[in-house]
N, C-alpha and C positions, 0 to 999 in steps of 0.2 A: 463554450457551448456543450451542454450535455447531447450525448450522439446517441443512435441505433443505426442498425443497416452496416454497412460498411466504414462510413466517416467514423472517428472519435473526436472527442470533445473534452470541454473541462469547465468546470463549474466551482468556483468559488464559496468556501464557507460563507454562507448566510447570503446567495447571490444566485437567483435563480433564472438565468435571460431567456429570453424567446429564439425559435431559431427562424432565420429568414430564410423562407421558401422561396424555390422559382418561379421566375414571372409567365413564366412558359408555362404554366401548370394552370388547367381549366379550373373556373372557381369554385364546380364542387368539389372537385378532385385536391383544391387547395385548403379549403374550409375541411374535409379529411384529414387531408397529411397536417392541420394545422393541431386540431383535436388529438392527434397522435403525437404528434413530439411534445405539444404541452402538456401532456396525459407525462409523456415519459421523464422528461423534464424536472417536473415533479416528484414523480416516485425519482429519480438520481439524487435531487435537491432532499426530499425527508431521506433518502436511504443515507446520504453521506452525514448528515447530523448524527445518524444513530452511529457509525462509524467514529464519527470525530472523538466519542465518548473511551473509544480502546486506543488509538494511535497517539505519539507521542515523539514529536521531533526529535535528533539526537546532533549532538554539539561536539565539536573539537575546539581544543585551547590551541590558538594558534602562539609561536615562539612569545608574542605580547601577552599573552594570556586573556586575551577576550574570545569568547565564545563566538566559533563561526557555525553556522546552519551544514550538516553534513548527510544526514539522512532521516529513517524513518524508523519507525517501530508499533509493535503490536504487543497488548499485554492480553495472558488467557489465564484463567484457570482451571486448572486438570487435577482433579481425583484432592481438590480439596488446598491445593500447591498455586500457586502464582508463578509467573512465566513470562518475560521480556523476551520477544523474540526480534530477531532482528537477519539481516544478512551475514553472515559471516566476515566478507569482504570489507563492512565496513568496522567488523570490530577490526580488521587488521588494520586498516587504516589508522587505526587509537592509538592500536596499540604501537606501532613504528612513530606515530610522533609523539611518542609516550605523555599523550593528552589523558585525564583521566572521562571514566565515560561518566556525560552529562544529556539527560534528558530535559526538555521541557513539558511543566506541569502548572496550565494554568498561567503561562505568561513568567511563571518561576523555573528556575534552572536547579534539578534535583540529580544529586552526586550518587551514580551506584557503583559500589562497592563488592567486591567478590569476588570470586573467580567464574568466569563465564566458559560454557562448553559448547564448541566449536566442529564442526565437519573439517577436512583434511586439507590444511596449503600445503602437503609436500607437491602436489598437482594440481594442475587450473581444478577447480573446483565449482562441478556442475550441481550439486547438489545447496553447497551454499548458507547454510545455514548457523546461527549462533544463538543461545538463549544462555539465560542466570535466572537464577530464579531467586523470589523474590519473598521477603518474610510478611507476613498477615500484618504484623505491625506496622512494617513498613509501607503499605500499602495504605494502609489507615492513614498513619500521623501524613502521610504526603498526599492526600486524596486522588491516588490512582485507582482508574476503576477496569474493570478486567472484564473478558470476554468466555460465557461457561461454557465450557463443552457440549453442550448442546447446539449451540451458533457456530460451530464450527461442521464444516462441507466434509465430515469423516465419513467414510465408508461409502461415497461417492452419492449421495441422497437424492444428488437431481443431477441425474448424468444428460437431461435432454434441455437444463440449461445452456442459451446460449450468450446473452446479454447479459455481459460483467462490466466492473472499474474496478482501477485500479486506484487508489489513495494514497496521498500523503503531502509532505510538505519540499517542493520542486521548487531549486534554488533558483529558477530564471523568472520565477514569480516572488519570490521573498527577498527582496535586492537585501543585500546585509545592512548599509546606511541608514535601511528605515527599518528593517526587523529588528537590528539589535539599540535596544535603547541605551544600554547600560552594559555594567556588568554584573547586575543583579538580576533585569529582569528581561523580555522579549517581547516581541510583537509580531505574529505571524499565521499566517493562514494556511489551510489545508485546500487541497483543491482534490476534484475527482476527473478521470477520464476514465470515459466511457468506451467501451468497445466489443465484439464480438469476438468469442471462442471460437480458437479454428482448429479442433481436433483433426481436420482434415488436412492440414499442415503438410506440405509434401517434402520437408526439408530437415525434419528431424537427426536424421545419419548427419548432416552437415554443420547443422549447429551442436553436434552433440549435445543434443536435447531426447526425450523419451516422453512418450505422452501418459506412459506409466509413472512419472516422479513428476513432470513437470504440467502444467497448465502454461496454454499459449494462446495469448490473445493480439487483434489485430490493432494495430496502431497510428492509421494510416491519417492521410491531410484530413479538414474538419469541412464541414459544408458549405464553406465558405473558400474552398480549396487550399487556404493556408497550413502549412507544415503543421503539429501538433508541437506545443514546447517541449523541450527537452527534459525528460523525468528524472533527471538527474536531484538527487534528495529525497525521490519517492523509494529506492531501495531500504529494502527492509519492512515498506510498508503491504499494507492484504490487498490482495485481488480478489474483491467480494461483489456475490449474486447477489439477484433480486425473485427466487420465486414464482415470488405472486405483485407485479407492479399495483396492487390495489391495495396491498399493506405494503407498503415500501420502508416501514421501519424494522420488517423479519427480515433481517438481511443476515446472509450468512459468510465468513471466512473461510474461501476457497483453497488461499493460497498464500505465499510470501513472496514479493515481486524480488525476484535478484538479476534482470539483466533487459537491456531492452538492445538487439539488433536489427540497426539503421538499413541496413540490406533489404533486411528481410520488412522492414516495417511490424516488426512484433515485441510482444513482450514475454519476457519467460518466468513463471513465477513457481515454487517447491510447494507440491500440495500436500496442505495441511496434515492430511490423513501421513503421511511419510515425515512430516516434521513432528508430528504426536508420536510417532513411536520411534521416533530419534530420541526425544525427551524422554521417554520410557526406558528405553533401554541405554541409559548414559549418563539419566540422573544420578548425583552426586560422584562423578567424576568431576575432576577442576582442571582444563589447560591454562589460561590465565586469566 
């Protein structure tokens, strides 16, 4: 279910459900809240299409060498350059079980190549980040398509946004059995969860978090009181607004989701604005 208010939700590529109101609720008052979530609903369901168009699964070879579902990703481009971003954490992940790194494009699995530049594992790493960057051609002949710097939440554009999702492709929704078909190609869907920005966070010192680097939104049961699934496969992927819910396809990239704590019922994601001039100041550097 796509959410507002407090609850979060999740909404399935090309699946847009209704949410079921309380029965407690007078019928004008119901016939209201019903025009509102399906108003919102909506704009989550056209905003995650436009979204589905930048993210891009990411795959580990496991010791069999079939591709398992591991995380997410976001492609941009900046000042004319293309840009894989991802979590940091999960290139480490690759790179320890010396998988080579594999995206899915289009149901196909596309091998990248290079050396990727990376924020610091000598310490837990709050910041979290990894990108490669990517050549025009390559982008071409593999029909990735990229997000311009203009859709991207730099320089904080709408600071009295509060209704965000998060995206991507969350392993307890893509069972491997049926996602992977083969060893050519995939089958697997994107899902969004929706939730509210809590700048007001009063926990920042504890999770050493900063609402200066980080964006943090709430994650809590869905309207139906059930636990929210586990995001796990969504790292790496954007935590992006909505605007104006009357164009729900201006959607913008806020952020990069790196961590979600259970505690807290939140999510913590590196904003964008701080991951663009990571890229700026580090391009062409190579850690591995």
């Amino acid at each position: 279910m796509c959410a507002v208010g407090i609850q979060s939700g999740s909404v399935p590529e090309g699946y847009c459900p209704r949410r079921l109101l309380n029965s407690n609720v007078r019928p004008m008052e119901e016939l209201i809240l019903m025009t509102l979530n399906e108003t919102v609903n909506e704009s989550i369901c056209a905003s995650q299409k436009e979204a589905n168009k930048y993210t891009y699964p990411i795959f580990i070879s496991d010791v069999k060498k079939k591709p398992a579902l591991l995380a997410s990703s976001v492609v941009v481009k900046i000042k004319q350059k293309y840009y894989l971003i991802t979590a940091a954490h999960v290139l480490e992940n690759i790179v320890i079980a010396g998988s080579p790194f594999i995206i899915g494009v289009k149901g196909q699995y596309v091998s990248i190549e290079g050396g990727f530049i990376h924020s610091n594992h000598e310490k837990y790493d709050h910041f979290d980040i990894a990108y490669i960057e990517l050549s025009a051609d390559f982008t071409k002949a593999n029909d990735i398509s990229s997000l311009n710097i203009g859709q991207l939440n730099v320089g904080n554009k709408f600071p009295n946004i509060r209704v965000a999702f998060i995206h991507g492709f969350p392993n307890s929704r893509n069972k491997q059995f049926r996602a992977l078909l083969n060893t050519m190609s995939f089958r697997l869907r994107a899902y969004a969860y929706a939730g509210i920005i809590k700048n007001d966070f009063s926990s920042w010192k504890e999770t050493q978090k900063s609402i200066a680097l980080h964006t943090c939104m709430a994650y809590t049961n869905k309207s139906d009181g059930k636990a929210p699934p586990d995001p796990r496969g969504i790292s790496g992927g954007g935590l992006w607004i909505i605007p104006d819910i009357s164009t729900p396809s201006n959607i913008y990239l806020d952020s990069i989701l790196i961590e979600y704590h259970k505690k807290h019922a939140m999510t913590f994601s590196t904003k964008i604005n701080q991951v663009v001039d990571f890229i700026m100041n580090t391009n062409g550097q190579k850690c591995f």
